[in-house]
FILOMI-350463 format. One record per residue (C-alpha): residue in three letters; residue number from 1; x, y, z. Coordinates in steps of 0.05 Angstrom, whole numbers, padded with zeros to 5 digits. Example, Ala and Ser with C-alpha at 12.3 -4.5 7.8 and 13.67 -1.06 7.14 Angstrom:
% residues 2
REC;ALA;1;00246;-00090;00156
REC;SER;2;00273;-00021;00143
//
This chain:
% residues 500
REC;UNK;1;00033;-00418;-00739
REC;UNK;2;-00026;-00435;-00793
REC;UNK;3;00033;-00450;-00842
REC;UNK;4;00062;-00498;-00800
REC;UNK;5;-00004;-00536;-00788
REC;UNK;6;-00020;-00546;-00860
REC;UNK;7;00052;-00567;-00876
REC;UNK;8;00038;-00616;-00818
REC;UNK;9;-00027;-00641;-00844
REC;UNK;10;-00001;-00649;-00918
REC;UNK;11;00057;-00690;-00889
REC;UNK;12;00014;-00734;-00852
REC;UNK;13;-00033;-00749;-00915
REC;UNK;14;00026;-00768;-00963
REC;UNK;15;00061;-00810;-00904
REC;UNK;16;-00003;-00842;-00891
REC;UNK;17;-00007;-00838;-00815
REC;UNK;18;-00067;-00849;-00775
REC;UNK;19;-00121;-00803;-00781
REC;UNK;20;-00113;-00799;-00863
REC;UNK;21;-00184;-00815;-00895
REC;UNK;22;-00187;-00892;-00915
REC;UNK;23;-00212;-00866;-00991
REC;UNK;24;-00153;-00830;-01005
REC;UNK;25;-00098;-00885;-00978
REC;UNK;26;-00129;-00934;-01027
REC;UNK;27;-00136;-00888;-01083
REC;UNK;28;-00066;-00874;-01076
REC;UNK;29;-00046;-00955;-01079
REC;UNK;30;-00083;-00964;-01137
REC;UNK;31;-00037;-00914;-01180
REC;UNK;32;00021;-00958;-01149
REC;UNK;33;00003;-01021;-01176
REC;UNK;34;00013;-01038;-01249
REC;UNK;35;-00044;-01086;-01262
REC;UNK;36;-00096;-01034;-01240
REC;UNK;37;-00060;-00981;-01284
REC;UNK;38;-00074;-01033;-01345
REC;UNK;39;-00142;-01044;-01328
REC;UNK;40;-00168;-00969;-01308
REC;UNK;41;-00218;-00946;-01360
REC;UNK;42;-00218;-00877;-01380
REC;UNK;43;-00263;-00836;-01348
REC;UNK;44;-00299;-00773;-01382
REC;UNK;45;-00266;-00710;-01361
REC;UNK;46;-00328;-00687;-01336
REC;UNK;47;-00337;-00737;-01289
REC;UNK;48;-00260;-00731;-01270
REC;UNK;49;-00274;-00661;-01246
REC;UNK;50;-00326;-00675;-01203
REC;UNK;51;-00275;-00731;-01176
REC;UNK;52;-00224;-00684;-01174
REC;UNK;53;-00265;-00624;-01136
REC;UNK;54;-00296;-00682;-01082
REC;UNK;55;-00221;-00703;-01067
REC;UNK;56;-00198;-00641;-01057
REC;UNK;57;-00258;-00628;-01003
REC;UNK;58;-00239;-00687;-00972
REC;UNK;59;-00165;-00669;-00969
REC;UNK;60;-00180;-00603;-00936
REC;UNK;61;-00234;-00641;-00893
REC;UNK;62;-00175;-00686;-00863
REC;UNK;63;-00129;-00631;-00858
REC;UNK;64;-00179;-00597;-00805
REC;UNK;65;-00188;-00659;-00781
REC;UNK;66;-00113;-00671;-00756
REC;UNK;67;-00106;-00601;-00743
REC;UNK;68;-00163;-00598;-00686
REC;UNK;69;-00133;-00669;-00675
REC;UNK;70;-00064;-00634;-00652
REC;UNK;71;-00103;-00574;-00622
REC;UNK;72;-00131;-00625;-00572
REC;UNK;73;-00069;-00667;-00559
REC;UNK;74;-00034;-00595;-00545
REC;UNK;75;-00092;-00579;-00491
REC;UNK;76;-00090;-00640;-00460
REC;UNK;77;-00019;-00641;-00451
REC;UNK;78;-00020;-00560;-00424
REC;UNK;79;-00069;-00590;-00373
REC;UNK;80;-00030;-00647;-00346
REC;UNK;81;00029;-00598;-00340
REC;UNK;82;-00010;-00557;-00303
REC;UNK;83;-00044;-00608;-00253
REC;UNK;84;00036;-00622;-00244
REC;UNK;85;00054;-00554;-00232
REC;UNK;86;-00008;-00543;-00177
REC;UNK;87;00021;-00620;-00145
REC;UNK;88;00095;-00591;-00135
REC;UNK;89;00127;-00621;-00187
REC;UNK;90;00177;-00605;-00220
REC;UNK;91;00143;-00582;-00301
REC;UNK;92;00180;-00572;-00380
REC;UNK;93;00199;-00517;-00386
REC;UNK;94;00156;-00481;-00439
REC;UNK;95;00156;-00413;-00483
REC;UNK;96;00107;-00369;-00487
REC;UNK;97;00056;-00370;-00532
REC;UNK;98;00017;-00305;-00571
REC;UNK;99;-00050;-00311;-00565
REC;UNK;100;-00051;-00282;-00637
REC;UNK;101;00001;-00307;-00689
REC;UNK;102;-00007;-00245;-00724
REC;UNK;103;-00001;-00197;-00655
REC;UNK;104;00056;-00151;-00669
REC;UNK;105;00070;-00142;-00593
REC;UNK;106;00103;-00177;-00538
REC;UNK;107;00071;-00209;-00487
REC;UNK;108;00095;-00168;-00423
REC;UNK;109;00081;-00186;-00345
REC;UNK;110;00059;-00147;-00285
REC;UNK;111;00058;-00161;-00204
REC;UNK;112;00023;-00131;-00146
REC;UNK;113;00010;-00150;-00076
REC;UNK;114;-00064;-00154;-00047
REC;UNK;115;-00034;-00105;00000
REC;UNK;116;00028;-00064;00019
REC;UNK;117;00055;-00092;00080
REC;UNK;118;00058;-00157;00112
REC;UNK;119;00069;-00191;00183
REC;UNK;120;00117;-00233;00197
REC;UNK;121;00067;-00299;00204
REC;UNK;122;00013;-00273;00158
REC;UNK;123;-00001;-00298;00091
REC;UNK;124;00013;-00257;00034
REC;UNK;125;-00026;-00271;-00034
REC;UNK;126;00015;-00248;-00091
REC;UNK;127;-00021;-00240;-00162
REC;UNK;128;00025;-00244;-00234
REC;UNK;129;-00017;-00223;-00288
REC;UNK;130;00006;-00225;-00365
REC;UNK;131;-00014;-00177;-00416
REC;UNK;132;-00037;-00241;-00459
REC;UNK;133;-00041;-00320;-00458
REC;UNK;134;00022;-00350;-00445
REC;UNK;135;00035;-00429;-00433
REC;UNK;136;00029;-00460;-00366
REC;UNK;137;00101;-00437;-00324
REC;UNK;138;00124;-00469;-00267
REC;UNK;139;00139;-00437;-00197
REC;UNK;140;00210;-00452;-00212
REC;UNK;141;00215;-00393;-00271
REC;UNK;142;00202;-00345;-00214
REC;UNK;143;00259;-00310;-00164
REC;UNK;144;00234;-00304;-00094
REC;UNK;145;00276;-00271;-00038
REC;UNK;146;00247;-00254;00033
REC;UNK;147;00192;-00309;00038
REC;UNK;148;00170;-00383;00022
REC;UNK;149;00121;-00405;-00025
REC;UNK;150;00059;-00435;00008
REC;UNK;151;00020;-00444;-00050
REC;UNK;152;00022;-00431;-00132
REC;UNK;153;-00032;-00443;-00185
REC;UNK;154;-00042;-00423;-00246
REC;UNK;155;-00111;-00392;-00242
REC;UNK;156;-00125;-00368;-00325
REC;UNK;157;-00078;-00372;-00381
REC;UNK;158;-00052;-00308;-00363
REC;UNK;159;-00066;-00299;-00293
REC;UNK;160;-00014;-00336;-00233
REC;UNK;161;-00032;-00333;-00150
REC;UNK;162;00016;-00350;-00101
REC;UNK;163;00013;-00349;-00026
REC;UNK;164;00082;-00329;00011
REC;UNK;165;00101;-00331;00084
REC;UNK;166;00137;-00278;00094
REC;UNK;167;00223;-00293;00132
REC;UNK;168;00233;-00272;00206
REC;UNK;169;00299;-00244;00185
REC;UNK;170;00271;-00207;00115
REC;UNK;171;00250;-00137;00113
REC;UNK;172;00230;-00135;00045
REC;UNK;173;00196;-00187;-00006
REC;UNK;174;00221;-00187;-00081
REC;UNK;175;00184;-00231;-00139
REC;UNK;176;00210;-00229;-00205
REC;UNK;177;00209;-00272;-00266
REC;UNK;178;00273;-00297;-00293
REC;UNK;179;00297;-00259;-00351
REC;UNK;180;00315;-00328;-00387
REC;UNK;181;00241;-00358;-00383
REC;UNK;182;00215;-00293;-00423
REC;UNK;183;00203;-00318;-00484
REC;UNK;184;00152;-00310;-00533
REC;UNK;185;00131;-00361;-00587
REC;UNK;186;00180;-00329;-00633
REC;UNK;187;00242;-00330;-00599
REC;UNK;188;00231;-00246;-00579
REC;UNK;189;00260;-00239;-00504
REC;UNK;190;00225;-00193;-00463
REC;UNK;191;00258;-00116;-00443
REC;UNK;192;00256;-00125;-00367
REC;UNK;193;00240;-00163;-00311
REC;UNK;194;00179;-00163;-00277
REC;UNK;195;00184;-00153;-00208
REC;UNK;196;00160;-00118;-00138
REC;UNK;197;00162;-00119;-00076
REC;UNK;198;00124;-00091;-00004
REC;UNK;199;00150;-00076;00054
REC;UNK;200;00143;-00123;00128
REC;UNK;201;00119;-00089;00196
REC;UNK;202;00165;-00114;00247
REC;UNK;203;00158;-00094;00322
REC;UNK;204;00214;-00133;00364
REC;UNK;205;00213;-00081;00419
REC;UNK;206;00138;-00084;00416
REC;UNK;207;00082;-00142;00445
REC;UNK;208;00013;-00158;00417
REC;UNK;209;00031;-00135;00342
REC;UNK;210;-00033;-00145;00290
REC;UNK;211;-00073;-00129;00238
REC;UNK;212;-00131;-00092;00259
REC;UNK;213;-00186;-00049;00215
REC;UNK;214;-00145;-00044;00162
REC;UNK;215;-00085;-00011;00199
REC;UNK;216;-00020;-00054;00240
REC;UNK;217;-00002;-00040;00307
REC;UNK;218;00035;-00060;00362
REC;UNK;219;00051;-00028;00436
REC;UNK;220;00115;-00008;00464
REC;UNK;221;00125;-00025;00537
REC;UNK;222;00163;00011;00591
REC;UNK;223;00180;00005;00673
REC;UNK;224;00219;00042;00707
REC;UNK;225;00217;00019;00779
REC;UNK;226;00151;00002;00795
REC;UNK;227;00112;00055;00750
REC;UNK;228;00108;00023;00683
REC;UNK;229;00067;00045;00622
REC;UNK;230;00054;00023;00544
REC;UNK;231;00043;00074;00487
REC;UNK;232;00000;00044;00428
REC;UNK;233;00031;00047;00362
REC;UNK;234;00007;00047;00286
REC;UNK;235;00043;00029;00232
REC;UNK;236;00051;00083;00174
REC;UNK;237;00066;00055;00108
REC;UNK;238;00107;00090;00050
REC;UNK;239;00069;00133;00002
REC;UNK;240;00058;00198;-00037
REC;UNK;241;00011;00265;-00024
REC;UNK;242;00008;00335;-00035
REC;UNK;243;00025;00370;00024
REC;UNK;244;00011;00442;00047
REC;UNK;245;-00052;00472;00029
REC;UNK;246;-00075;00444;-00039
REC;UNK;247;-00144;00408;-00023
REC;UNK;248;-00201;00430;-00065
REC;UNK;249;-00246;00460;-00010
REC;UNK;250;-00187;00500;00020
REC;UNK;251;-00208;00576;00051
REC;UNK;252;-00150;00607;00090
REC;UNK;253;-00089;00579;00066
REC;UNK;254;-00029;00614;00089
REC;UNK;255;00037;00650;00056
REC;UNK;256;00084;00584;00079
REC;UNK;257;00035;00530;00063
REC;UNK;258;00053;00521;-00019
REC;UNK;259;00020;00465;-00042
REC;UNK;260;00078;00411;-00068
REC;UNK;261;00082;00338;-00087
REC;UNK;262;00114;00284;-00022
REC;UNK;263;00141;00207;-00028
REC;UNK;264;00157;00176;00040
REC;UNK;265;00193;00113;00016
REC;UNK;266;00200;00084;00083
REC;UNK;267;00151;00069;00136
REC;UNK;268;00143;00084;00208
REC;UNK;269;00109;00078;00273
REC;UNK;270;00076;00141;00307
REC;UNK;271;00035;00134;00376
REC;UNK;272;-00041;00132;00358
REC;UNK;273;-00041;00190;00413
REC;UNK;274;-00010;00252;00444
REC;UNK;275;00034;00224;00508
REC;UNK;276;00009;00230;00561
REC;UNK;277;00027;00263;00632
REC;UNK;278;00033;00188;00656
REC;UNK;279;00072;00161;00600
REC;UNK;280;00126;00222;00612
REC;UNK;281;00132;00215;00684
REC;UNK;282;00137;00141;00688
REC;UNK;283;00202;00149;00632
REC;UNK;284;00224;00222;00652
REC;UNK;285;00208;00225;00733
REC;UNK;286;00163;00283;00730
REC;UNK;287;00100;00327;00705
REC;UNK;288;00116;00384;00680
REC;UNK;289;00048;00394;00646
REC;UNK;290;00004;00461;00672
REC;UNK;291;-00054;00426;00669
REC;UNK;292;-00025;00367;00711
REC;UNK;293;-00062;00322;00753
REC;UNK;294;-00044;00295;00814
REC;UNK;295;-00089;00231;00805
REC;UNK;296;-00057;00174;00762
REC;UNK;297;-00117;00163;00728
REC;UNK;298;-00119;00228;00701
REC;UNK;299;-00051;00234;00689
REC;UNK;300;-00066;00169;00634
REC;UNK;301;-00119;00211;00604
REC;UNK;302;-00087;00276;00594
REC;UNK;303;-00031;00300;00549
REC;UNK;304;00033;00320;00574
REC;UNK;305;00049;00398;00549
REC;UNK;306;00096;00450;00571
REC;UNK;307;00159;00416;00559
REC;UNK;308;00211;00444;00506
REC;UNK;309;00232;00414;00437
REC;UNK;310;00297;00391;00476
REC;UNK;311;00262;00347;00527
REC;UNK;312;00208;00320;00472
REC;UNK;313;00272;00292;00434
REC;UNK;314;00302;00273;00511
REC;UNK;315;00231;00231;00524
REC;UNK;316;00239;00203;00454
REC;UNK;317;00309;00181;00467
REC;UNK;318;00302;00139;00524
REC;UNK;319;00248;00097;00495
REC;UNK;320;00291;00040;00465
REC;UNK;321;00351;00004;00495
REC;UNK;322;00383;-00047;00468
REC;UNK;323;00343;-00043;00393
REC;UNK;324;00371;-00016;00324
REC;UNK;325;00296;00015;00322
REC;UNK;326;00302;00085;00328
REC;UNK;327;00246;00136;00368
REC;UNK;328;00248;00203;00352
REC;UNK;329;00194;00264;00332
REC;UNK;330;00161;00258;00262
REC;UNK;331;00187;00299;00217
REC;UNK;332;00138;00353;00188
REC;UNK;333;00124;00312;00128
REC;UNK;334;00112;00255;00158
REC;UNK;335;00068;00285;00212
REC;UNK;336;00022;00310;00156
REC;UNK;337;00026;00249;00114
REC;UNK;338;-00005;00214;00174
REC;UNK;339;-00059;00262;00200
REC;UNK;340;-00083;00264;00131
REC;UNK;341;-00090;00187;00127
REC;UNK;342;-00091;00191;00045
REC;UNK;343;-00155;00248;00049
REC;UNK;344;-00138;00315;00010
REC;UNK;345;-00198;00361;00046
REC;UNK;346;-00175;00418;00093
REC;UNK;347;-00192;00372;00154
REC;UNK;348;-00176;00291;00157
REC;UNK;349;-00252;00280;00152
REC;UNK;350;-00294;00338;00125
REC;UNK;351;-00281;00415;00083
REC;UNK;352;-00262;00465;00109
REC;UNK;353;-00330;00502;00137
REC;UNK;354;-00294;00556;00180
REC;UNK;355;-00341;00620;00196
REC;UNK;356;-00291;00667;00242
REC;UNK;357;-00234;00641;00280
REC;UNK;358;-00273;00580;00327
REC;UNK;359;-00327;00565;00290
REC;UNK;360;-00328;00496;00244
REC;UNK;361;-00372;00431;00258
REC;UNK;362;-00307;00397;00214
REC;UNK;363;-00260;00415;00277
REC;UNK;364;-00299;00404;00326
REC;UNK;365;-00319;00334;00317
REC;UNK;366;-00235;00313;00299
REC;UNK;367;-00212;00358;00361
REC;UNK;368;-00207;00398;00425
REC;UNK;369;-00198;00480;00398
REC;UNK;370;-00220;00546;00417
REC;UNK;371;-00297;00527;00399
REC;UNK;372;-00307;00475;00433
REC;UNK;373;-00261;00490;00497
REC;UNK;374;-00292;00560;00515
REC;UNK;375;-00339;00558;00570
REC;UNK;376;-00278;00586;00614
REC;UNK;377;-00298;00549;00681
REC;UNK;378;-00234;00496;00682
REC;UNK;379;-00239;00475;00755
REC;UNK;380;-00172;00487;00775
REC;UNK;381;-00154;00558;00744
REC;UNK;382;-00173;00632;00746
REC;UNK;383;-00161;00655;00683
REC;UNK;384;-00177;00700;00630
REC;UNK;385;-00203;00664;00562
REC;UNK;386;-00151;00682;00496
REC;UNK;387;-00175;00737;00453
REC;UNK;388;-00189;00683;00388
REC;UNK;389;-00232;00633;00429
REC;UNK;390;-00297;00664;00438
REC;UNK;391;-00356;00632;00470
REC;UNK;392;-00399;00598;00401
REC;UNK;393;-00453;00565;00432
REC;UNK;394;-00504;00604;00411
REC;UNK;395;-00481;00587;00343
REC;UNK;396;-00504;00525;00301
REC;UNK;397;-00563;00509;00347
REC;UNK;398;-00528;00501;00406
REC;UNK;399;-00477;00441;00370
REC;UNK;400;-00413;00473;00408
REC;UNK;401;-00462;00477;00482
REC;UNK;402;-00433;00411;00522
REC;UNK;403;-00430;00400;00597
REC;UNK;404;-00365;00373;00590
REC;UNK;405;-00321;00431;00554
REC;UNK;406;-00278;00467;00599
REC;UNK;407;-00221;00511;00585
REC;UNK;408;-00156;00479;00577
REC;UNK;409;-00128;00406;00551
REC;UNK;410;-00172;00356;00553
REC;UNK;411;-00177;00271;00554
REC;UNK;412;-00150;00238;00496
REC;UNK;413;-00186;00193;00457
REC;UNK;414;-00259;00232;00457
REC;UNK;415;-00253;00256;00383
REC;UNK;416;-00257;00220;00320
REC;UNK;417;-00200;00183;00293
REC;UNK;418;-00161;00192;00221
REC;UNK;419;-00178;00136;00169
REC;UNK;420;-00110;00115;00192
REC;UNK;421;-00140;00103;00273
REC;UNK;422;-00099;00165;00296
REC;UNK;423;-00128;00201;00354
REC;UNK;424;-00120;00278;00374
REC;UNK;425;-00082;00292;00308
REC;UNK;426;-00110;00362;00311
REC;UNK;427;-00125;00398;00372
REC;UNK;428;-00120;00392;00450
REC;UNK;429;-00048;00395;00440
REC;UNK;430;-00005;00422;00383
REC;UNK;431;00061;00377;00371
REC;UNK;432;00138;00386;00362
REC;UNK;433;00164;00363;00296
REC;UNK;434;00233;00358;00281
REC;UNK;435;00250;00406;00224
REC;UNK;436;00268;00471;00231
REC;UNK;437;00219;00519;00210
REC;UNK;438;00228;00556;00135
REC;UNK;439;00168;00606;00115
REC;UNK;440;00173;00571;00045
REC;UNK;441;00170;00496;00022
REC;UNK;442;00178;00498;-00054
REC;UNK;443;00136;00473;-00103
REC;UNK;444;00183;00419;-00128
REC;UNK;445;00166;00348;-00111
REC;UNK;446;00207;00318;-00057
REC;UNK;447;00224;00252;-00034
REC;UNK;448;00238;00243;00046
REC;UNK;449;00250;00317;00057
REC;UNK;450;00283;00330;00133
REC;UNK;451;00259;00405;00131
REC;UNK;452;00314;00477;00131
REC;UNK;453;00386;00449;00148
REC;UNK;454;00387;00506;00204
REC;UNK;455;00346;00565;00236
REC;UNK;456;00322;00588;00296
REC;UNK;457;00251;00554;00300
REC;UNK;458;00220;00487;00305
REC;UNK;459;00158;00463;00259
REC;UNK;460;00097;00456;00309
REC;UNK;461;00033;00427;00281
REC;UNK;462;-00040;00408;00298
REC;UNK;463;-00069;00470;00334
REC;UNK;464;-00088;00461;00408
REC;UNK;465;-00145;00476;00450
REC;UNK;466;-00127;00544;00457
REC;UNK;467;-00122;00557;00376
REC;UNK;468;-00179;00576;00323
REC;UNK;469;-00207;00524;00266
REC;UNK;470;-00158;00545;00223
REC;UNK;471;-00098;00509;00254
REC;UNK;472;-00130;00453;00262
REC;UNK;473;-00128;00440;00184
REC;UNK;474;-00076;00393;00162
REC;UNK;475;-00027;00443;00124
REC;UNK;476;-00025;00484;00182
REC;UNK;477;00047;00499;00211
REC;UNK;478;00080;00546;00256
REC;UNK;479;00150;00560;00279
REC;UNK;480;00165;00560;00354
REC;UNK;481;00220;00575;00393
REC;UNK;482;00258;00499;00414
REC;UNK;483;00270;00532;00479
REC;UNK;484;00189;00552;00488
REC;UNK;485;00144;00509;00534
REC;UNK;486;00076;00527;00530
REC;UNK;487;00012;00491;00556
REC;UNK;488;-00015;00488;00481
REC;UNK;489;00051;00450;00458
REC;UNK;490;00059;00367;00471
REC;UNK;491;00090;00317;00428
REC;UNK;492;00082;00243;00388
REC;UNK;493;00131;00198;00383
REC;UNK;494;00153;00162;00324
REC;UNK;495;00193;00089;00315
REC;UNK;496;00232;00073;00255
REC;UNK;497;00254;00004;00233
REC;UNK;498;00333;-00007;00243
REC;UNK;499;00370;-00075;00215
REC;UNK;500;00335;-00130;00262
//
């Protein structure tokens, strides 16, 4: 490019444009005209040196001149385009433009979304970022499938915003630049296209869907007669983690935990808790729960338990009517994926600080489990406590010692919640999942895994009031008869987008 604006300036000089230094135009008529040829006396060569040297700085001067001259006109004009670009209109196309003549590399593009998943209704700011200056582009050099453009700007030389509204009838958003706009200022076209996309929550079988503390949820209504009841759910987005026991503060990892490398590429719902004995009897008639409760109110409180992998899928199954949405259980990597909530520590929100089989602060404050549901006087039973939860409050200053432990399942919604806003992930009730059980997971990275094609067991997870700390941390797993119901085994449900 600096050859091309000293050819420029040296043209403009000899053509005598505007902008050429007054001296030098009227030295140069003199040597045209005859009479002042004849009457020109010599000059010393001394003195024509100095001449010489002086019109050469004033050459050179003028050439800087008309080259910040054109500098100027080209920033202007970059300007205008770009006040029309941010009005709507329609703008030149343009090349790129190095930032460095002399830059050996390509000027390459990159996208990302302020955030992975959008409502239908809610604003989505979009960022394109360039790996150097390029010359103002118009909106129009841009694909865009799956939402509208509210707003574009260009915010730096390199840097472009734009604010889409996301389609009703789009489940996914794609920006991309057209391969024919990239161009640099040397004709290079660029390898690939930029583009990317994120993924739209949509609930059309669910009411009062929103964004709220960082997570999207909606509920999911049922009636059935006059009973009717509504099970909160949260949105899961797609993502990667290391699943089984890999965290850095792990203490009793187990022979079928390996440690191995998940991507979910598809997001889900899951109920924030358990179900409850209300939720199952206004869908499935009855309570078949051994700690039931005759009183409604408790019933909405309490989790439902001693039903069989068979009727968890049954409950699941009746849900949805009339919706390409599918309910069903989790599957074991996506239960873990969620109860972890992107943490990597033994428990959702501390280390592992086990010492003997019910005694951890970490479990107690995420759940109900042998430590902290041991003072054996549940009101409605006579029974004798399990061997592995043993009476602890004498331990940590009296921290497990509370009026309102008792033996036996216990209200949801009393412990603390996943960074995700899940409640009861571990403890009060452990939950069907719906792989089969295999004693080993491989180390190999997988992407969606659905668990053993067969066997004779069903992946349980959580740990339930009845269990020690242990299997309360998120890689532990256990394989349970489908046919077994047991008052320490409940379920959460789980919604996946269909093609509405």
């Amino acid at each position: 490019m600096k050859k091309i604006y000293l050819t420029v300036g040296m043209l403009m000089i000899l053509i005598g444009c505007d902008g050429v230094n007054p001296k030098i135009s009227q030295e140069i008529e003199q040597v045209k005209s005859p009479e002042t040829t004849q009457t020109t006396t010599k000059e010393p060569i001394e003195n024509k040196d100095k001449n010489q040297t002086k019109e050469n700085d004033n050459e050179q001067t003028d050439k800087n001149r008309d080259k910040n001259k054109a500098r100027e006109r080209e920033r202007v004009k970059d300007k205008n385009n770009s006040k029309e670009c941010q009005k709507g209109e329609k703008c030149k196309k343009k090349l790129y433009k190095r930032a460095s003549v002399n830059s050996p590399e390509e000027p390459t593009a990159s996208i990302s979304f302020s955030f992975n998943d959008a409502l239908v209704g809610e604003p989505i700011l979009a960022i394109v970022e360039f790996s150097e200056d390029v010359e103002p582009i118009d909106k129009d050099s841009f694909e865009l499938s799956g939402a509208d453009i509210k707003k574009f700007e260009r915010v730096t030389p390199k840097l472009y915003r734009f604010v889409l509204m996301p389609k009703a009838s789009s489940n996914q958003i794609r920006l991309k630049l057209q391969r024919g706009a990239t161009v640099d200022a040397d004709g290079n076209i660029l390898k690939g296209d930029v583009q990317a996309s994120a993924s739209i929550a949509k609930a059309p079988w669910g009411t009062k869907l929103r964004r709220y503390r960082g997570t999207i949820e909606t509920v999911l209504s049922y009636k059935s007669g006059s009973k009717k009841m509504d099970i909160l759910m949260i949105w899961i987005r797609p993502g990667e983690f290391d699943m089984g026991c890999s965290g850095f503060d792990e203490k009793h990892c187990e022979d079928d935990e390996t440690p191995h490398k998940v991507t979910l590429t598809k997001g889900f719902w899951l109920s924030r808790t358990e179900i409850t004995q209300w939720q199952w009897r206004v869908v499935m008639g009855d309570n078949p729960s051994f700690f039931a409760s005759s009183s409604e109110d408790e019933q909405r409180k309490l989790p439902v338990e001693s039903i069989s992998y068979d009727d968890a899928k049954s409950f699941a199954q009746k849900l949805l009517k009339n919706y390409t949405a599918k309910a069903d259980l989790p599957t074991e990597a996506e239960w873990e994926y969620a109860m972890r909530s992107s943490t990597k520590t033994a428990y959702y929100d501390n280390p592992d600080d086990i010492k003997g089989d019910a005694n951890s602060k970490a479990a107690y404050y995420i759940g109900w489990y042998a430590g902290n549901s041991s003072e054996w006087n549940y009101k409605k039973l006579n029974q004798t406590p399990p061997e592995n939860a043993q009476d602890l409050s004498n331990l940590y200053d009296d921290f497990f010692k509370k009026a309102s432990s008792s033996f036996g399942t216990h209200y949801i919604m009393q412990k603390a919640n996943s960074d995700w806003r899940l409640k009861d992930m571990a403890g009060n009730v452990a939950e069907w999942c719906r792989d089969w059980y295999t004693s080993d997971l491989g180390s190999d990275e997988q992407v969606d895994p659905q668990g053993a094609l067969n066997g004779t067991q069903r992946v349980v997870k959580g740990g339930s009031w009845y269990d020690p700390a242990t299997m309360l941390r998120s890689a532990s797993r256990e394989g349970v008869s489908p046919s077994t119901k047991s008052n320490r085994i409940g379920l959460r449900i789980a919604i996946y987008p269909g093609g509405e």
